[in-house]
Every structure is written in C-alpha cells, then in structure tokens.
C-alpha positions in Angstrom: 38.7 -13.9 63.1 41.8 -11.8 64.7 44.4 -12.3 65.3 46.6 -11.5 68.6 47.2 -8.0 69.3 50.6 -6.9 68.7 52.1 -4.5 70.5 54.5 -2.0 68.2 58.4 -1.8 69.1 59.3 2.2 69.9 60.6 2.5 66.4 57.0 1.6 65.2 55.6 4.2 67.5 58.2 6.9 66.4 57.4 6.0 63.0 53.3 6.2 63.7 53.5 9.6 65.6 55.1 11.6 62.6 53.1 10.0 59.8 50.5 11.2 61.9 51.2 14.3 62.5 51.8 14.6 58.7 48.7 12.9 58.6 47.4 16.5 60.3 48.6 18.4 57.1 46.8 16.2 54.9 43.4 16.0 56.7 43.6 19.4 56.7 44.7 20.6 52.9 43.5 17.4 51.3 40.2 18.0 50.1 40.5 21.5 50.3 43.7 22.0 48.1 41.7 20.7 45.3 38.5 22.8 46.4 40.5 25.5 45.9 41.5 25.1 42.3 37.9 24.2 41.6 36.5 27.7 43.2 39.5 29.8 42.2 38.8 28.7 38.8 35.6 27.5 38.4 36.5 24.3 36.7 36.6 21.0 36.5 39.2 20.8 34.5 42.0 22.9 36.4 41.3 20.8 39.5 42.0 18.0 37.3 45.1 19.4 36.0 46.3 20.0 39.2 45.8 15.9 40.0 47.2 15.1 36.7 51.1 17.2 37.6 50.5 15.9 41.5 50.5 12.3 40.0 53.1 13.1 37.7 55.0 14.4 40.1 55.2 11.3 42.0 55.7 9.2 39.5 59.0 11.5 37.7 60.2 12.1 41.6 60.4 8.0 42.6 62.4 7.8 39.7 65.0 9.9 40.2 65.6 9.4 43.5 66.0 5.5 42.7 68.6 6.5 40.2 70.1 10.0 41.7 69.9 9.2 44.9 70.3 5.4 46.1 72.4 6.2 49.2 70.0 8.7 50.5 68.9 7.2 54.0 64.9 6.9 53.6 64.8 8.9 56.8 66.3 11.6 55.3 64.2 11.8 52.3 61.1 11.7 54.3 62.2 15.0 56.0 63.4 16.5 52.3 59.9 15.6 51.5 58.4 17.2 53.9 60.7 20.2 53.7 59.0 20.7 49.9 55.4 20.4 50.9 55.9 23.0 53.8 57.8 25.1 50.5 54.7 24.6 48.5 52.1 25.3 50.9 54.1 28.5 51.5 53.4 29.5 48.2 49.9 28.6 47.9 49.7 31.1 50.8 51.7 34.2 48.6 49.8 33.6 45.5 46.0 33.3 46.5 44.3 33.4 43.7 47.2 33.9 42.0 48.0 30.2 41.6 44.6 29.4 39.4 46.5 29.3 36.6 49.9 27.4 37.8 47.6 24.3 38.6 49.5 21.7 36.4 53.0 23.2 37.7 51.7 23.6 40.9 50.2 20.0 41.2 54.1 19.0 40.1 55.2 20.4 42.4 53.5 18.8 45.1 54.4 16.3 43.9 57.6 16.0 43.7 57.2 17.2 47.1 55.1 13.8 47.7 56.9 11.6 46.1 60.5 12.2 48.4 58.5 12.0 51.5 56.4 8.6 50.3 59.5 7.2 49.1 61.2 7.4 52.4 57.8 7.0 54.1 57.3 3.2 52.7 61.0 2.5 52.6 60.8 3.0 56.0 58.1 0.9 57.3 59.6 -1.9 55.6 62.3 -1.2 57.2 61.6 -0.5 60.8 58.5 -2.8 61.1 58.6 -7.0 62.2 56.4 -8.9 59.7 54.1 -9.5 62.7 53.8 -5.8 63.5 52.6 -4.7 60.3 49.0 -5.4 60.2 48.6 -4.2 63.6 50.5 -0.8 61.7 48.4 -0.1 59.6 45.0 -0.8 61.3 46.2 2.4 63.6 47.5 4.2 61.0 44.5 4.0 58.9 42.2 4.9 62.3 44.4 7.7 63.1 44.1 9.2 59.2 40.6 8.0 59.7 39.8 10.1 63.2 42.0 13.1 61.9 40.0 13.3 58.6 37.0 13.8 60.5 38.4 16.6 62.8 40.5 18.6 60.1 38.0 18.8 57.5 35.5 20.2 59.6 37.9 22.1 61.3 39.4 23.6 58.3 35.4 24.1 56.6 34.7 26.0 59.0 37.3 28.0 58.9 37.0 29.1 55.2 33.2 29.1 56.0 33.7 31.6 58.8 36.9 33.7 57.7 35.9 33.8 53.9 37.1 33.6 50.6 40.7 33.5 50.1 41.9 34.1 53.7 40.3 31.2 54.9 41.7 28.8 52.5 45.0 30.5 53.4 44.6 30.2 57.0 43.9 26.6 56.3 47.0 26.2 54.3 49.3 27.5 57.1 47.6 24.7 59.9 48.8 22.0 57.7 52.4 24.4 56.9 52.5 24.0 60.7 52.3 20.1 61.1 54.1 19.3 58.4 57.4 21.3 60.3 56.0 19.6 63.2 56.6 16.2 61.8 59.7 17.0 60.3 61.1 17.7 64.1 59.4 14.5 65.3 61.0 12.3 62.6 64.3 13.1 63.6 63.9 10.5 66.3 63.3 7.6 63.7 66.5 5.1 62.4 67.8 3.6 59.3 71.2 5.1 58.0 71.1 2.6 55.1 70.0 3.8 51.5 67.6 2.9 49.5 69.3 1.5 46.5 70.9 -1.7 45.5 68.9 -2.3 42.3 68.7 0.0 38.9 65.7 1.9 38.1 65.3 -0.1 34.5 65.5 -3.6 36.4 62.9 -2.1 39.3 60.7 -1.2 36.3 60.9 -5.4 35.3 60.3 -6.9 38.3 56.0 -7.0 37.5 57.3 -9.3 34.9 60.4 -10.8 37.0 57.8 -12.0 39.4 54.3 -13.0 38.9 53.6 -12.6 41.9 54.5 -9.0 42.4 52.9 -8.3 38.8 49.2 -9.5 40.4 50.4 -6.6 43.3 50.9 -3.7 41.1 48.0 -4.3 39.4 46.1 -4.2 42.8 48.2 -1.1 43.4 47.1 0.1 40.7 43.4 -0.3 41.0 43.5 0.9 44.6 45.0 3.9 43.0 42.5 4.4 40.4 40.0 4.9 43.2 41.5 7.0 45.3 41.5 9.5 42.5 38.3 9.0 41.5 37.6 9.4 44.6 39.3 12.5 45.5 38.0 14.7 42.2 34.6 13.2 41.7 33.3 13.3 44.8 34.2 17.2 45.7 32.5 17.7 42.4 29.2 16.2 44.0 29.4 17.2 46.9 30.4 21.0 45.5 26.9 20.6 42.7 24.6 19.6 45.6 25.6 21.9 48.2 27.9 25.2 46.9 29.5 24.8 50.3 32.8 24.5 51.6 31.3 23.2 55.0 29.4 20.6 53.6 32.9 19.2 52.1 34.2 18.7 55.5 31.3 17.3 56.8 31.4 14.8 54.2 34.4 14.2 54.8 34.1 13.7 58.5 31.0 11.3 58.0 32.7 8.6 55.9 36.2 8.8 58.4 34.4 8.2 61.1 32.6 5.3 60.1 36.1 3.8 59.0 37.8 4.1 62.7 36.6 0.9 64.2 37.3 -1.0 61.0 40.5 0.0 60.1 41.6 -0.9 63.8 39.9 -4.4 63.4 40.9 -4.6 59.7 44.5 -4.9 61.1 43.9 -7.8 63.6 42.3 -9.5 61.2 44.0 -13.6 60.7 45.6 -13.5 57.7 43.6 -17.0 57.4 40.3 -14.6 57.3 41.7 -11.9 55.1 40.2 -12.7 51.9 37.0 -12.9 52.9 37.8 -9.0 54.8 38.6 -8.2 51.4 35.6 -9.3 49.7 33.5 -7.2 52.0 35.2 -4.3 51.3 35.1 -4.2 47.9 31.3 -5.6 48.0 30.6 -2.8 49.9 32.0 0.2 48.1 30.1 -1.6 45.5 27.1 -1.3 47.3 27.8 2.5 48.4 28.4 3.5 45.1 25.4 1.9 43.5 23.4 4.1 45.8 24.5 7.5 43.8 22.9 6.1 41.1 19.1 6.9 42.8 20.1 9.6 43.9 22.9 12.7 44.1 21.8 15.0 46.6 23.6 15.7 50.2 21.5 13.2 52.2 22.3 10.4 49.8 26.6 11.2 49.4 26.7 11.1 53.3 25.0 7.1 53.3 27.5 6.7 50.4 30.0 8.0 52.8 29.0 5.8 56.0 28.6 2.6 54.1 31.9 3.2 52.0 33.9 4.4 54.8 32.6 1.6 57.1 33.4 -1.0 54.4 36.5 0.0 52.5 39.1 -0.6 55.1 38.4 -4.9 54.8 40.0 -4.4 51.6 42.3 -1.5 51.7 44.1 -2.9 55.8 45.3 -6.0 54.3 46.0 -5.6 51.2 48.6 -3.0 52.4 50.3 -6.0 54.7 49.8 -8.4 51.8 51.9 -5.6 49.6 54.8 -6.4 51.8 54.7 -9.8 52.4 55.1 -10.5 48.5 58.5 -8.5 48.8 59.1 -10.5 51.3 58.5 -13.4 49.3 62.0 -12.3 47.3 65.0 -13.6 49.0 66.8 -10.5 48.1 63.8 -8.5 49.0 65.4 -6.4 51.4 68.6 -5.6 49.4 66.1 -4.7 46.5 63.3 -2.9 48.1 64.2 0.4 47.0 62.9 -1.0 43.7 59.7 -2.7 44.7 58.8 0.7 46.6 59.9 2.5 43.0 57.7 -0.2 41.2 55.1 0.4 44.1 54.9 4.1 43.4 54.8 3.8 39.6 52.0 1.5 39.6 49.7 3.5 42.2 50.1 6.4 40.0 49.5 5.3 36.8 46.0 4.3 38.3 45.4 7.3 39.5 46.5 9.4 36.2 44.4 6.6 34.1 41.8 7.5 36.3 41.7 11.5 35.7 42.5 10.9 31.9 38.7 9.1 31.9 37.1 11.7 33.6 38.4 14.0 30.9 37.2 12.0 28.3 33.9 11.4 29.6 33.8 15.5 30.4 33.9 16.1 26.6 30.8 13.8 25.9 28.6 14.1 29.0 27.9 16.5 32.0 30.1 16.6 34.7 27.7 14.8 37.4 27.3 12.0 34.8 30.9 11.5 33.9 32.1 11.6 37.3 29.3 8.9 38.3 31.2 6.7 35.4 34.4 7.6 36.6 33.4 6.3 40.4 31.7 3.1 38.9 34.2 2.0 37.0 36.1 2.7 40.0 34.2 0.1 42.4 33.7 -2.7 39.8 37.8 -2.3 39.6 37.6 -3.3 43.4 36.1 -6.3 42.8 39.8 -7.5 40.6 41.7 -6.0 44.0 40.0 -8.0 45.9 40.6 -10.8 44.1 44.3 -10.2 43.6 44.6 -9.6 47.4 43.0 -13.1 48.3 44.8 -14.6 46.2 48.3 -13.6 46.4 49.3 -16.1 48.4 49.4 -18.6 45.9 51.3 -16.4 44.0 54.7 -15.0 46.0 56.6 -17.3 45.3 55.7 -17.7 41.3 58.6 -16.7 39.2 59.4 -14.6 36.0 55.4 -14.1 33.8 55.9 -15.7 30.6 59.2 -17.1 30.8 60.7 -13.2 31.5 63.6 -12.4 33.5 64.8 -8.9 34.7 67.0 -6.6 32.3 
C-alpha cells in the first residue's frame, strides 16, 4: 500500500522545523487556553465565545490580507503571525483572571493572530513543496504535532497541577510565548519573495462554484473543520465533568497523540491508488470511537475514545490534506491564483468550525451540557463519513468545471 519514501528538499526541512517548533506553542496552550476560560469563568459558554471570535478571527483576517495585502511574501506573514500570538499570549499573562471577560475579543484576537501566520503557513507549503514531497510532508508533520501533543500537554498539566491556579496557567502561557519567538527566528531561513495575490477576494470567494471540483474540497474542509471544533470544546468539557482536573486534560491528550504517531507517518506513504480506502478507515473509526461515549462518559472510557480515534483519524485527515492541493493543482493557473484557493481554504474550515460552536449553543439551551456536547461530537463523526467520501472521490472531480453552468465574478 505505500508508496516510496521521499526524502524532503532542505526547504521542506526548513519549513517542517519551524511549524514545529510553533507546533511547541500550540501543544502547549492549545487545550489549555480554552481550559482556562472554562475555569476562570466557570462556563461553557465563555469558552465558547472565545472559539466563536478565534474562528472569526481567521476568517475576517484571510480576508484582508487577500485584499490589503497581496504583495506581502507568505514568509513574511507567517512571522507577522507569529509576532501577534507571542503579543497575545503576553497579555494573557498581564491579565490572569482578568481576561474572563474579554473572551470574544480575546478569541479575535488570536485569531487574527492565526489567521496571518496560517495564511503564509499554507501559502507556503504550496509553494516550497514538489507534488511528490507532500504526502511524505504531512505524514511527519502530523507525527511531530502528534508526539509534541503528548509531551506538552502533560508537561504543561502538570505544571498548573503543581504550581496552582493562575500561575500555573501563566507559566504555561510563557513556554509556548517562548517557541513561538523561537520559530519566528528559525523561519527566517525559509524562501519565497513572491506575494500572495494575483486574484480578488470576490472572485476567490466563487471559485467553490468556478470549479466543481474545488466546491467537493471546501466542503470536505469544511467538515474536517466542524470536527476539530467539536472536538476541541466538547471534549475538555468531558473530560473537565469526569475528572475536575487539569492533569487529566493532558493526559488525555497525550493518550490519543500518541496512538496517532505511527499512523500519521504511514498515512503519508500511503499510494494515492490506496488512499480512499485509508480514508474510509478513518472516518469508520472515529465513528467507532465516538459511538463508544455513548455507554459510557467516565475517564476510563474518553481515554479508548482517545486511542481508537487518535489511532484511526490520521487515514482520513493525511491524505485528504495532499488531496487539498492536488485539486489546486488541477487549475492551470493554480499557482498564479493560490492566494485565493488558500483564502477559499481558510473561509471554508472556519465556517465548519463556527457552524459547529453555534450547535452546541443551541443544543446548551435545551439539554445539559454532557448531552449536547455528545450531539455536537456525533454529528461530528457521521459528517466524516461525507469527507471521506469527498476525499475518495475527488479525483474524478479536478478537473470538472464551473457547478451549474457558473463562472467566476
């Protein structure tokens, strides 16, 4: 089923050792930036809020810089991103407890902060990475993010477990302060003078429709994305309800990451001939994992929904991300216009993700919290099931021009 290994050119080494060392930062504040607005507050709700401006964020900042900023060199925006999340965790550290209230501004702040580095981020792997490296890419990026998230988390529960309160969460905060500085040193080694633009944001927006192909993609992106926040909120809310620990969080954590690392690597060899069947067993397995919270909810149970999910997801989530770019590629002017398609990109993952927080807060208003966020994680993995569908199938799609008969503005 795999393929040959490929070995990356220096630029795709560059480029893998500072996403990983911002990969540090967010192992480390992840899980525990949203922990915090859950205990500082006591609520559901404010954690949510914070999601719901982060997302935002993203969304409002991809924008503007595809229409403020098109010359921008991505490499420069992936240090100007980083430069605002080392800003904000600075002021996580000065307010404390302070920042409760400030979630929603906070959250938008972040990111905006996110959304310049992930723009210049994906920008840039499309730009520095051979077609042939990609897969191999992103099988050791996801093992690295997969091997950090089980040493950070643990590290950093620890930490507010043994330090306490609100100087542990700070002390947390200023390890991932740290790395991010650290990767914005280490990225000054990576290339790509050339900006991003070459398309307008209202024509970016049109390209789902100006290609049927890249229509099926964004709403894969946009599933993916979906989970992830479901994810993200609903499962420190579980974890949080069966435990009241801050430790238990990272070892939660660290349990389903590990079980990832030697799938993500062999995710990323896989033959694209194979791929859809990889995808099929991922999603059939976060099924699976997911299924299992309904018997039961308690700490023994979330950590086999961890191992199984963690152990499964990559099949789907590795190629799918390759897939991503080889329907850009599929557009002869692809590289001219892939400012857009990474606008596009951004827009869509979002959306899931806010679509995904705005039915939690619906279900919050009719149900108990545990119950809602078990609907919000099982709509979540029957979603997977469409991914993986669009994923396998994309191939007969690429090429597929405008969806009913539309064109780009």
């Amino acid at each position: 089923m795999s393929s040959p290994a490929v070995r990356l050119a220096s630029s795709g080494r560059r480029l893998l050792g500072s996403g990983g060392l911002v990969n540090v930062g967010l192992a480390t504040s992840n899980v525990f930036v949203s922990l915090f607005f859950y205990v500082t507050s006591g609520s559901i709700a404010r954690m949510a809020l914070y999601a719901v401006g982060r997302y935002a964020g993203l969304i409002v900042m991809s924008t503007v810089v595809m229409h403020q900023f098109p010359d921008t060199p991505p490499r420069r925006l992936f240090r100007v991103g980083l430069t605002l999340t080392a800003g904000f965790f600075c002021v996580l550290i000065v307010l404390g407890h302070r920042a409760s209230p400030l979630a929603l501004p906070l959250g938008l702040f972040n990111g905006v902060a996110a959304g310049t580095y992930w723009f210049g981020n994906n920008t840039l792997v499309y730009d520095v990475l051979r077609p042939s490296e990609r897969g191999r890419y992103y099988g050791l990026s996801f093992a690295i993010v997969s091997v950090l998230n089980v040493v950070m988390p643990l590290t950093a529960g620890f930490v507010i477990a043994r330090v306490g309160g609100e100087r542990g969460y700070a002390t947390v905060f200023s390890i991932a302060l740290v790395s991010y500085v650290a990767a914005f040193l280490a990225a000054r080694g990576l290339g790509g003078e050339r900006g991003v633009g070459g398309v307008s944001v209202r024509r970016a927006l049109a390209f789902p429709l100006a290609r049927a192909g890249w229509g099926r993609m964004t709403v894969a992106l946009a599933l993916r994305g979906y989970k992830q926040a479901a994810g993200s909120i609903g499962l420190i809310v579980l974890v949080a309800a069966a435990t009241h620990s801050s430790e238990a969080q990272g070892e939660f954590a660290a349990v389903a990451s590990l079980a990832g690392v030697g799938t993500s690597v062999l995710a990323g060899r896989v033959a694209p001939a194979h791929r859809p069947a990889a995808m099929w067993a991922g999603a059939l397995g976060f099924v699976v994992a997911t299924s299992l919270l309904f018997v039961q909810s308690d700490l023994v149970m979330l950590l086999v929904y961890g191992l199984v999910s963690g152990f499964t997801y990559p099949g789907l989530m590795v190629p799918l991300s390759s897939i991503v770019l080889e329907t850009i590629d599929g557009d002869p002017d692809g590289h001219d216009h892939r400012g857009g398609y990474i606008l596009s990109r951004e827009i869509s993952a979002n959306v899931g993700r806010l679509l995904a927080v705005g039915l939690l807060f619906v279900l919050l208003e009719v149900m108990p919290a545990t119950r809602a966020v078990l609907g919000v994680l099982a709509s979540a993995a029957g979603l997977q099931l469409v991914v993986a569908h669009l994923g396998s199938t994309a191939g007969a799609h690429v090429t597929r021009g405008p969806v009913l008969g539309s064109t780009p503005s």
